[in-house]
N, C-alpha and C positions, 0 to 999 in steps of 0.2 A: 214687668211686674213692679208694683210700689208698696209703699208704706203705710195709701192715703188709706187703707179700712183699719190699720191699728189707731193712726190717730183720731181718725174721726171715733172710734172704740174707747179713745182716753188716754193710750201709751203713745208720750211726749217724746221720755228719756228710756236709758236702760234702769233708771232708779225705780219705775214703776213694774218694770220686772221681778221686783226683789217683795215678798213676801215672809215675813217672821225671818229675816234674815239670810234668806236661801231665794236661789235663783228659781222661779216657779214652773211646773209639772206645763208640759202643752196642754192638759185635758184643762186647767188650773186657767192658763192662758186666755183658753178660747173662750173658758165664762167668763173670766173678768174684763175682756175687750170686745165680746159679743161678735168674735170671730168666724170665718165660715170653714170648713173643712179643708178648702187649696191652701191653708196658710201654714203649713207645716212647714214648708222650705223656708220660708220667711223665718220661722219660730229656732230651727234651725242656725240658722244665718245668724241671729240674735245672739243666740245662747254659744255660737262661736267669736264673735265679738269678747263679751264678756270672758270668755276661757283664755284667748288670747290677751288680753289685756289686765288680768289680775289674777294673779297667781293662787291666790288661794278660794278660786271658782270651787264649789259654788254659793262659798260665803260671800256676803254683800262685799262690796269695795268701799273704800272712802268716796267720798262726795268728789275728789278730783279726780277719779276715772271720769267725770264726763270731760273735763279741760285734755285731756291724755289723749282722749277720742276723739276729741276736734283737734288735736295738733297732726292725728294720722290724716285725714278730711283733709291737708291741702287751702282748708280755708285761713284769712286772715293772718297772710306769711309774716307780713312787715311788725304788724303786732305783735306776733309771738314772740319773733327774733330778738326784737328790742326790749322785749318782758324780758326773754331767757337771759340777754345778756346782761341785764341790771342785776340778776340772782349773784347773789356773792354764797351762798347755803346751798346743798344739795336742798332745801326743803322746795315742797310744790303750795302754791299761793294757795289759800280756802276757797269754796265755792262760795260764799257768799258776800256778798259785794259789802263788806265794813273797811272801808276804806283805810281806818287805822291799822287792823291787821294788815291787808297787805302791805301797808307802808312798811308793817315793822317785820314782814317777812322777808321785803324785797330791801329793804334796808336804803330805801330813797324817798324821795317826797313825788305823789302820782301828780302831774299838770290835770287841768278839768278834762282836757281831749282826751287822754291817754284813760280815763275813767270811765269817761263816754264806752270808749273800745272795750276795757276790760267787762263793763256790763254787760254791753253788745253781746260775746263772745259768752259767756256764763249765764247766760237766761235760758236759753234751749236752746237743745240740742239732739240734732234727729241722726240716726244710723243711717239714711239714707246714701251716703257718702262712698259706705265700707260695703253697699250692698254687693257689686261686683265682683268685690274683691273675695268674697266671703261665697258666694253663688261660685266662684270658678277652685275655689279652695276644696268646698263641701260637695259638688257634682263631678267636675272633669279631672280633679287632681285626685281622687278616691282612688283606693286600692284595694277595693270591696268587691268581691265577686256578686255574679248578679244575684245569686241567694241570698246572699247579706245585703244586698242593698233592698230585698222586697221586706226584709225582715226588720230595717230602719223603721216602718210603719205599717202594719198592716190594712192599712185602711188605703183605699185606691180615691181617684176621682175617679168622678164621674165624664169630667171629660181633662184633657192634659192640659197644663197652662202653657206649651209653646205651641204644639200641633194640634190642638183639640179631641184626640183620638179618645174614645170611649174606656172606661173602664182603666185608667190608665195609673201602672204603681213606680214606682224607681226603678225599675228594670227596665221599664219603658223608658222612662227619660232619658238614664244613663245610656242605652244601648241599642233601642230600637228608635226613639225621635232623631229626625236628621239634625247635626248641628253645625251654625256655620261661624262659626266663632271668628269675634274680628281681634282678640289682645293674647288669646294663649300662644305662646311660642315652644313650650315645655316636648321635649323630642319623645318624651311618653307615649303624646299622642300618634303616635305613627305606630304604635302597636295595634295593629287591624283586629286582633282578635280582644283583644278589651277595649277598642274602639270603634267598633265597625263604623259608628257612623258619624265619625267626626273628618268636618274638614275647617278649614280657617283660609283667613286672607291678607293673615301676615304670615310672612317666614318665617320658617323654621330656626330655633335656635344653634344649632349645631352648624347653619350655614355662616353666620352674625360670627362665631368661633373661628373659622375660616377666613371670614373676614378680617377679623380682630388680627390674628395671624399674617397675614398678609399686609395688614400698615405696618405692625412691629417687623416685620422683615424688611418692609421698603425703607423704613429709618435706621435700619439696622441694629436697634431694640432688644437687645437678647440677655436686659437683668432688669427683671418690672416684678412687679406685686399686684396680687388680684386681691378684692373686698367683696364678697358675697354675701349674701344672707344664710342664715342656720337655717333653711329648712331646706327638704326634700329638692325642689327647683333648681336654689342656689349651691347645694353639695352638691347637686350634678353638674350643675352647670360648671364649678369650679375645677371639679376635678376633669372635665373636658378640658378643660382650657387651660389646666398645666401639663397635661397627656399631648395635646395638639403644639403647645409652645415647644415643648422637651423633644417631640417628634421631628420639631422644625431648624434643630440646630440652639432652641435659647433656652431659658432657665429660670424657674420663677424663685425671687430670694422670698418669699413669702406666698402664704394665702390665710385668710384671715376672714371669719364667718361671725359676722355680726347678727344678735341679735334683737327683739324688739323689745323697747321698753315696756316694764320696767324687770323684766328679766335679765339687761344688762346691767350693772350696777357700772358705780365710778371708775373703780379699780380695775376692771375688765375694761372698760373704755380709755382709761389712761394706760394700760397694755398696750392694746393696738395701736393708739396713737405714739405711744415709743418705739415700736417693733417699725415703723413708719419711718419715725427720724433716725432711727437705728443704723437703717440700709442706705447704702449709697442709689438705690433706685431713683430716678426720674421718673419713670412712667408707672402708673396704677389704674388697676383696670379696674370698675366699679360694675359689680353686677347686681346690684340691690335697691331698693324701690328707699325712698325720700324718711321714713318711717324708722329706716332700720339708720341712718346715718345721723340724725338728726343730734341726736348727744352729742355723743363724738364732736362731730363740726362746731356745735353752738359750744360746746366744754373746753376745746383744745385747737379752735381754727386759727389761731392768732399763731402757737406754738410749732404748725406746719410747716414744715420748709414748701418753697415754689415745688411744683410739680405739673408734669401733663397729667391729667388725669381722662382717662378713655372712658366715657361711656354707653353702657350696651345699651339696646333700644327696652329693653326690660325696666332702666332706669330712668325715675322721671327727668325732664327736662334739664339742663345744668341749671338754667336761670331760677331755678325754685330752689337750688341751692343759696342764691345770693343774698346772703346774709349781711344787714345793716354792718358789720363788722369784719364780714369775712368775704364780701366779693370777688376781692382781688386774688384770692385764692384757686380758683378755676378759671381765671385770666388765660386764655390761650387752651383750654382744652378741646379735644375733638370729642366726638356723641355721636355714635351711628342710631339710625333712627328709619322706620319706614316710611318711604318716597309720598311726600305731599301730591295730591294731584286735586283738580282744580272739581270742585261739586256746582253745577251752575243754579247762579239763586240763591246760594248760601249766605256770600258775606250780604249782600244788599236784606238778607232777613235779618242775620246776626245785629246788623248794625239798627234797625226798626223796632227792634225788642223795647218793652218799657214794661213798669211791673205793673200797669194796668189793664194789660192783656197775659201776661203772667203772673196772675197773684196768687194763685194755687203753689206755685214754683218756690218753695222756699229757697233752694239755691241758689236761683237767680237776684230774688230779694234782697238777700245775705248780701251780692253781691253789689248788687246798686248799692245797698248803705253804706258797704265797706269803699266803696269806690267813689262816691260823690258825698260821704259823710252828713247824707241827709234821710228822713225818714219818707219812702214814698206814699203817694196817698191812697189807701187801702182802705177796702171796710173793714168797719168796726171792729174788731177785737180782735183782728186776722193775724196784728202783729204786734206787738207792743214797745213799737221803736219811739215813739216820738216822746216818751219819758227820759232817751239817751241823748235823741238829735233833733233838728229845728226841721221845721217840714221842705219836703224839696220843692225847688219854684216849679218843677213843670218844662224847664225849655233844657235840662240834661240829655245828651244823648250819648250812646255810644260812640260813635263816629270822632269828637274826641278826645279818646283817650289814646296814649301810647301805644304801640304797638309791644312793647314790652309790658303794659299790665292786660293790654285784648287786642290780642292776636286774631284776625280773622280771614291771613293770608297763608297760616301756615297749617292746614289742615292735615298732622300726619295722623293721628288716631283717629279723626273723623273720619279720615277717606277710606280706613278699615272698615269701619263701621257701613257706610255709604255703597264699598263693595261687598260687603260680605250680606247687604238689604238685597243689590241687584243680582247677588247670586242667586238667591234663594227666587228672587221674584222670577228671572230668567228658567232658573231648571223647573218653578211651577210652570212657569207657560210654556214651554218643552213639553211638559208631561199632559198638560190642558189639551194644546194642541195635536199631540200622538192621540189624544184617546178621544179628540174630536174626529179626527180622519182614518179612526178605526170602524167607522160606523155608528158612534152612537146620536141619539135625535137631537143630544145637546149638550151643549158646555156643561152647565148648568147641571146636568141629568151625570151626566158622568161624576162629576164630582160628590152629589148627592148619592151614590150609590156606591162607584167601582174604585172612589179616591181610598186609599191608605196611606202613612208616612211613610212606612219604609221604602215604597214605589218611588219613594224622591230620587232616592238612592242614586237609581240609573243617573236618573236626569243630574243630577250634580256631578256625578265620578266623568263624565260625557260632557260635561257644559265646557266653550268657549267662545268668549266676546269681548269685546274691547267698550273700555270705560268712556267719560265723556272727555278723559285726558290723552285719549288712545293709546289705555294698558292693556294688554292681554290679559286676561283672567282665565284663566283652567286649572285643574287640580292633578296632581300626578297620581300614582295608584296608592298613594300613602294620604291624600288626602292635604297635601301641600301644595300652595299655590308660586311661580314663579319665585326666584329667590333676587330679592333686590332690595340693598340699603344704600341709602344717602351716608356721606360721611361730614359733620357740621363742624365750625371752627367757630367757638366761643369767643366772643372778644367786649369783655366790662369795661368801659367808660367809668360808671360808678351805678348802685345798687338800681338806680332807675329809667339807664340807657343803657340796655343788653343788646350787641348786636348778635348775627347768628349767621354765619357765608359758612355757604354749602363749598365744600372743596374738595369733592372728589364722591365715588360712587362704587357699590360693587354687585355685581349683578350674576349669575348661573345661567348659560342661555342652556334650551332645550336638551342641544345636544351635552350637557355637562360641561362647555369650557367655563372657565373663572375669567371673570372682566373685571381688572379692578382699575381703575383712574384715581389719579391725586395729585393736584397742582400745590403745590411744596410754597408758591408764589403767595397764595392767596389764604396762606396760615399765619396769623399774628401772632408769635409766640409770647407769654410770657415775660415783662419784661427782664426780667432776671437773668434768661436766656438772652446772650448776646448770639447765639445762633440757634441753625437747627439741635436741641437737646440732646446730647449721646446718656444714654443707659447701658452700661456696661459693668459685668462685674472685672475684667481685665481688660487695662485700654489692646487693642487691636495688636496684633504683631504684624511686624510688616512684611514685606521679600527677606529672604533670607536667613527670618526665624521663624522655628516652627515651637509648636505649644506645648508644652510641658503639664499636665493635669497636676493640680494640685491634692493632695493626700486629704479624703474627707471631705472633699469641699465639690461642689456643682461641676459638671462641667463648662460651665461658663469663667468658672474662676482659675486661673493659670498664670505660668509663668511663665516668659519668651528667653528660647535657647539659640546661640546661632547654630546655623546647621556645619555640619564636619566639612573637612576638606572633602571634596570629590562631591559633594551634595548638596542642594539649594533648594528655594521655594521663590515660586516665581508669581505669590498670591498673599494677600494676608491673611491672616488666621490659619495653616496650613499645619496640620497634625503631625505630619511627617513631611523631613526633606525627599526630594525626589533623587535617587544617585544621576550622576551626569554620563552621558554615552561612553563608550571607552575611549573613542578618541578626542575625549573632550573634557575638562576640567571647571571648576566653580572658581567664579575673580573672588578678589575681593571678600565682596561684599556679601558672595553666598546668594545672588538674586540672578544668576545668569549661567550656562555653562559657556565656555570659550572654548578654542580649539586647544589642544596640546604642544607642547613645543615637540616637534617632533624633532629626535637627535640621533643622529649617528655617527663613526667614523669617516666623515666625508673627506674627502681630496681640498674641499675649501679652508676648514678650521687649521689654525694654528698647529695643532697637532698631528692631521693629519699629512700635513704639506711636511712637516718635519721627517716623519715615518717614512713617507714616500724619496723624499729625497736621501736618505741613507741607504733604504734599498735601494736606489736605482745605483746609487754610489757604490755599494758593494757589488750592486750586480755586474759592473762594468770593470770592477774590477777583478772581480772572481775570472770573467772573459777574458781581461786581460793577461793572467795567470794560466789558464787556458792556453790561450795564443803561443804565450810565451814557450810552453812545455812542447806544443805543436810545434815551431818552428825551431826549435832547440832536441828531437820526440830523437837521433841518433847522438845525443852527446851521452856519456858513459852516466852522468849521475840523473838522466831519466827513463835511460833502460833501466838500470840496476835497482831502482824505485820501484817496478812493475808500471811499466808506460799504459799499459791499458786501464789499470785500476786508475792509475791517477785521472788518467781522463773522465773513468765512468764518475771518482769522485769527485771532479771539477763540476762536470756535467751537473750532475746532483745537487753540490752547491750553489750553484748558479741559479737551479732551477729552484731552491732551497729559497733564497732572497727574493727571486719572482714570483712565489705563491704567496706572501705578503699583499703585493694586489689584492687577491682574492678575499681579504679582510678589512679591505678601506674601501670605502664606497654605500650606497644603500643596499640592503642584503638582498638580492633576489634570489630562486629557486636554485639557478642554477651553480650561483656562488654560493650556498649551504652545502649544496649537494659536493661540491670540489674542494670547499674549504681544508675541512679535516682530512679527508682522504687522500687530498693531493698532499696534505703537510705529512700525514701520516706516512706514505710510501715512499716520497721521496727521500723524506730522512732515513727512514728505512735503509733503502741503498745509499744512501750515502755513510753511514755505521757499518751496514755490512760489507761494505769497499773497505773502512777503516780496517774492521774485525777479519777480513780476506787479505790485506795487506800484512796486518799482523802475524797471521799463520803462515802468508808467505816467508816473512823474515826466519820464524823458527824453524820450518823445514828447509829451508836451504840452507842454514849456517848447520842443522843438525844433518844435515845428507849430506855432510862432506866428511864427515867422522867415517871411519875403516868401517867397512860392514852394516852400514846404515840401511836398512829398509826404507827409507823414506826418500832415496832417490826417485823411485818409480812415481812418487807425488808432487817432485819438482816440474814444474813446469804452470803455464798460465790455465789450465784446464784446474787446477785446485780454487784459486782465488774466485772464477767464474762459478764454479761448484759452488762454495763459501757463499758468496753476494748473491746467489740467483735463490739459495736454499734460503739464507737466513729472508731475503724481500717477498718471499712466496708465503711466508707465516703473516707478514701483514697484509697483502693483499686478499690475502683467505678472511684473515677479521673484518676488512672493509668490507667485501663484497657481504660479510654476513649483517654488517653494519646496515649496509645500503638497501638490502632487504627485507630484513623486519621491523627496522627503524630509522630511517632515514631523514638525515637534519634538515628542516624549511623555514622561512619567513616565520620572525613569530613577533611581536611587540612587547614591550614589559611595561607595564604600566604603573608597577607600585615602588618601584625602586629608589624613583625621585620624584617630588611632589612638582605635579603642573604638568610634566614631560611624558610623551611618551617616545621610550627609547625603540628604534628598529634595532634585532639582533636576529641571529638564525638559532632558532631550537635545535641543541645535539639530536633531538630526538630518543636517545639512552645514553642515558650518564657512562653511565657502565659502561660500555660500546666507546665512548669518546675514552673515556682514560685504562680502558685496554688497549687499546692504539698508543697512547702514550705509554703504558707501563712496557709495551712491547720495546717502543725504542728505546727505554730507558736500560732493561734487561742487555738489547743486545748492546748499548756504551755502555754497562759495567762490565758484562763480558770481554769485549775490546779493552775495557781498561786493564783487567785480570791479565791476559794475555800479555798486552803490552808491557805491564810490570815483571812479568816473567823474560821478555825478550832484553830488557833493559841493560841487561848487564853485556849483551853479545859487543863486540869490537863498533864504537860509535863510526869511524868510516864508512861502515857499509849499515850500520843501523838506522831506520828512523825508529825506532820503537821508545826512543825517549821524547821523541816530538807527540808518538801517537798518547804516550800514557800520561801528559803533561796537557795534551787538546782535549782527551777522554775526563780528566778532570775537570776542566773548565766546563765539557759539556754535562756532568752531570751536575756540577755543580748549580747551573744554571736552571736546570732542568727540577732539582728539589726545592730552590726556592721559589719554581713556579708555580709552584701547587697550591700552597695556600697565599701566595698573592693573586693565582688567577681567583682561587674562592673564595678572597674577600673584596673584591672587587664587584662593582656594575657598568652593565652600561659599554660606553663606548670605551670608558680604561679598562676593563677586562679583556676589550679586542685588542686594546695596544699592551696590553702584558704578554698574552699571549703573540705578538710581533716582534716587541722586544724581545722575547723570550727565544724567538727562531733566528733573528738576529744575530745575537751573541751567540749563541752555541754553533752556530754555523759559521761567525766571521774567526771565534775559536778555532775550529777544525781549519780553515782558510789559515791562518795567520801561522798556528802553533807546527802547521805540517808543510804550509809551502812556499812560506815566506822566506824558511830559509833557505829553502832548495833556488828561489829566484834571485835570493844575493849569493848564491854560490855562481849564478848563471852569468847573469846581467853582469855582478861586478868583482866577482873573486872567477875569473871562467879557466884561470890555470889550475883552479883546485879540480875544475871539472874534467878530470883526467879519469882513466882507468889503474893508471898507476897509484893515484892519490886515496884514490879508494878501497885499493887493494892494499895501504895501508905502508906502501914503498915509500912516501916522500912527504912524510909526515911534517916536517920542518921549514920545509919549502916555502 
């Protein structure tokens, strides 16, 4: 569809729209342009222009909405930029060419070229431009059900302006004509039920998102800002792509929804462009078409810090950004964009074009004059350039110009276009040919009778064929075709050598994986970047700390803590420390576990060797004491001792100083298991030898008194009674010990930092220090005793030896208590060694050390006489 029956009608501009002030009735229209009935969508289209572009629609505008108009158009970039930037005044230049006013609005002196341009530019101007834009706003982007859209017009054609179908009103267009659209991306359209019959041949927005998502992950991108447009497209598409970002671990320090002039004023535009310098952001993602940014940039591009800036394929080209002043501004940015592929025939036409076979073509016109600054030769009255420029000689051609003002290599919207002709042409001849080989007499006859549009349908949701570049073309059941974007790397020379390397690619194959490539090599960043750019709202944590979320603030923004003793990260950015196994500890640095020093009472350390060597000392001597009593067992002062107790108490001692062993060493089962119980019973008997020797003393010095009952108790059957009764109350506790709680192998891990100490678990506290409290019971009873015996005739008593060792031994034995529990570790084993030690080498010392210097070296006291108290003086 075109423009050419308004103009040839008389409507130039949108000024001729306007009527007593007011923007004019369609019925109003089509008389004054001798219009035909199909022009309503056009009329339409118009009358959205206008709404957009001046706010108080549908009063007339000022005479500069047509310059406003042509700045959205894309035409005459270099010109505009370099007008906008000599503006020192928000005001806009007048439509008419008095060269004085503009001087005195632009506040410069105009050269004659730059006058030439301004006229050029200000003579007409056609909507043609905005027609697309305006056709996919007003049809495919509608939120009109199909009642409201028959209801836009009740007048139908007669036949439809894409499919020709009969009788045909907006419900058609909208919903029943197939459409194969090459530029909408909007994820709308994948609603099958208000779309049934749309499909396109660019990708889907939502996949572009995805995409986007996936570079900022590969640079590791996780504090960017997105720029969208305020409408419907760009608010969704926005809020996708901070849902998708936030989803992916990053965080957007902004979003910021531009709108189109003159709806944005100054002050909203100097907003955004501080909310910009504000952030520490690097990277900004641009989701908005050239129109919507155009202030902004031309107002505040100098005041920009460096940036990568991303842009979506929604957005025009970067290079239409490159502003006489502000080039170097998108220096190094990337631009995803849909995959160019090759149309054969194109460029060798592009480049043969002249405006003497396109003279109907105002755009092209426009552009030969703006590109060879001459007027071409046209009839008469077609154009009215040569009042601005001198006429062209004739030998200009395309061929050359730079490849940065005509491009005729880089086909990415044409090839939309080009696939989205061979789709339709393809699913027709599908459908020609189905309904030729169903029997009918002819091509021809089939389509004259049995064609309808919606029959496309099949043939398109069905269609696949490869392009002349060898792409696959097919549609999914949403009506999208393959998902595939190029990813471009921007690199400015200066405003009129733009280059443009493709460096990298992302693609959706059938079966849904994600292919994304990116050579990092073939990106020229910025110079300002001395490297690849980090965007970050907290630099990285490394091993060893993990993230702290800061109060209020993104999760992207944090603070780095080291992680505790015992726990580490072995990653950066890591939320939490991981704890370290049990047998194993964090160095340093918090980035590793290590093993534990593992510690015990061993035979090697210093302390241990010491331990060991005084037991074996005592044990050898306690033997020796032994011995001694053995081969001395008929002298009168080791009968009259009770020879058997002494023995069983030697025994006991002996064995007292060798269960010490049993606590030096690495703890195994079988050493927990004997530990206590062997300390426990031994000692036992050996107290109850003391506490039986005791009782012996009192009953025999009391069974010699006249009438004594207690002779019948004289004799070695009491003390064996004594010792066998009081060690049977321990061995009852152990056995109940070893029963329902039994000490094992256990490690301690928290006691010393780094270490893990081997020790043996009591198993029951309580169980362990009833065993102790037993023996403790029966040395205060021995002691009781003994201080009762104490006063009997010392020749034949030891009961001052026993009440004097009973001291030492509890004495021992209460300060064990709370040194064994404040202790850990391996000195807890050696208290409790020390602690059998000395009460034992007590009992040893205090009872039969001096019976050995009676033996070995006083042996005439070892008499019966001497003891019987006869030869005291001797």
């Amino acid at each position: 569809m075109s423009f050419r029956e308004w103009r040839d009608g008389g409507c130039e501009t949108l000024a001729d729209l306007y009527r007593d002030d007011s923007f004019v009735s369609y019925e109003r229209a089509t008389e004054a342009f001798d219009l035909s009935r199909g022009q309503y969508l056009h009329y339409r289209g118009l009358q959205e222009v206008a709404r957009t572009t001046w706010p108080q629609f549908p009063e007339a505008p000022p005479l500069t909405l047509t310059l406003n108009i042509l700045l959205s158009c894309g035409r005459g970039k270099r010109l505009i930029s370099l007008l906008y930037s000599a503006m020192r005044q928000d005001s806009t230049p007048p439509i008419t060419p008095s060269w004085a006013a503009w001087e005195a609005d632009l506040g410069m002196t105009l050269e004659p070229g730059q006058r030439k341009h301004i006229g050029l530019l200000t003579w007409k101007v056609s909507c043609n431009a905005r027609f697309k834009l305006i056709h996919f706003n007003f049809v495919h982007r509608t939120y009109m059900t199909p009642v409201s859209l028959n209801r836009i017009s009740v007048d139908r054609w007669d036949n439809c302006p894409r499919c020709g179908a009969e009788r045909a009103g907006f419900f058609h267009l909208a919903w029943e004509c197939p459409q194969v659209s090459y530029g909408a991306t909007d994820p709308i359209f994948n609603d099958r039920h208000r779309f049934p019959s749309f499909y396109r041949t660019v990708p889907n927005e939502i996949y572009e998102t995805r995409a986007i998502v996936r570079l900022l992950h590969h640079f590791g991108w996780t504090w960017v800002g997105i720029l969208t447009s305020d409408d419907d497209s760009g608010r969704r598409a926005g809020e996708e792509l901070e849902r998708d970002i936030t989803n992916s671990g990053g965080c957007v320090a902004f979003l910021q929804r531009l709108q189109k002039p003159p709806y944005t004023g100054w002050n909203e535009m100097r907003q955004i462009a501080e909310t910009i310098r504000g952030y520490s952001v690097h990277v900004v993602i641009v989701h908005c078409s050239r129109a919507y940014m155009d202030n902004m940039l031309i107002r505040y591009l100098e005041t920009l810090p460096a940036k990568v800036w991303i842009a979506s394929a929604v957005t025009s080209h970067l290079k239409d950004f490159s502003y006489v002043y502000g080039w170097n501004l998108f220096n190094g940015s990337l631009e995803f964009s849909i995959p160019k592929g090759q149309i054969p025939g194109l460029t060798d036409f592009l480049y043969s074009v002249n405006p003497s076979n396109f003279s109907d073509n105002s755009y092209f016109v426009d552009l030969w004059v703006l590109t060879f600054e001459c007027a071409p030769a046209l009839p008469v009255g077609t154009f009215a350039y040569e009042s601005f420029y001198p006429r062209c000689k004739g030998n200009e051609t395309m061929r050359k110009l730079k490849k940065t003002i005509y491009d005729v290599y880089n086909f990415h919207n044409t090839y939309s276009v080009y696939t989205a002709v061979y789709a339709a042409a393809h699913a027709l001849h599908n459908m020609i040919s189905a309904k030729a080989n169903s029997g009918h007499s002819s091509v021809s006859e089939s389509l004259s009778t049995d064609f309808q549009p919606w029959q496309l349908h099949h043939y398109i949701q069905n269609l696949h064929f490869k392009t002349s570049s060898g792409d696959e073309i097919y549609f999914d059941d949403r009506g999208d075709p393959p998902a595939h974007f190029d990813i471009s790397s921007w690199i400015y020379y200066d405003p009129d050598n733009v280059t443009r390397i493709k460096v990298g690619s992302f693609q959706i194959s059938p079966s849904g994986e994600e292919q994304f490539v990116i050579d990092d090599r073939d990106i020229h960043w910025h110079h300002d970047f001395k490297e690849v750019p980090r965007s970050v709202c907290s630099e990285s944590c490394p091993p060893g700390y993990r993230k702290v979320p800061l109060e209020g603030q993104p999760i992207c923004c944090y603070d780095c803590a080291l992680c505790s003793e015992g726990e580490i990260t072995n990653k950066s950015d890591m939320p939490n420390c991981l704890t370290c196994p049990e047998d194993q500890w964090s160095n340093q640095k918090r980035n590793s576990c290590i093993p534990r020093v593992v510690e015990f009472l061993s035979y090697e350390d210093q302390l241990g060797v010491t331990l060991t060597s005084i037991t074996s000392l005592f044990s050898l001597l306690t033997a020796g004491v032994l011995g001694i009593f053995i081969k001395y067992s008929n002298t009168p002062l080791v009968r009259a001792n009770n020879r058997d107790l002494s023995y069983i108490l030697l025994l006991s001692l002996m064995l007292c100083f060798l269960c010490c062993f049993l606590f030096i060493g690495r703890p195994s089962k079988t050493s927990c298991l004997l530990r206590q119980t062997a300390f426990g019973i031994i000692f036992t008997v050996a107290v109850s030898s003391v506490l039986a020797k005791t009782f012996t003393v009192i009953i025999a010095f009391n069974a010699t008194k006249p009438g004594s009952k207690l002779r019948k108790w004289v004799g070695p059957r009491l003390s064996i009674f004594v010792m066998l009764g009081c060690s049977m109350g321990e061995v009852v506790i152990c056995t109940v010990w070893l029963l329902l709680s039994a000490p094992f192998p256990d490690t301690d891990t928290k006691s010393e930092t780094g270490k893990m100490i081997l020790q043996c678990n009591e198993g029951s506290v309580a169980a362990f220090f009833a065993v102790v409290s037993y023996v403790g019971f029966l040395a205060l009873l021995s002691f009781v005793v003994a201080s009762i015996a104490r006063k009997l005739p010392a020749t034949f008593n030891e009961a001052q030896f026993i009440t004097f060792s009973m001291l030492v031994f509890c004495s021992v034995w209460v300060s064990f208590i709370p040194a064994y529990l404040s202790t850990k570790g391996r000195y807890m084993v050696a208290v409790e060694i020390f602690a059998i030690l000395t009460s034992s080498s007590g009992l040893l010392g205090c009872i039969f050390i001096p019976k050995v210097y009676i033996i070995l070296l006083r042996p005439e006291l070892n008499t019966k006489d001497y003891l019987m108290g006869k030869q005291v003086n001797t």
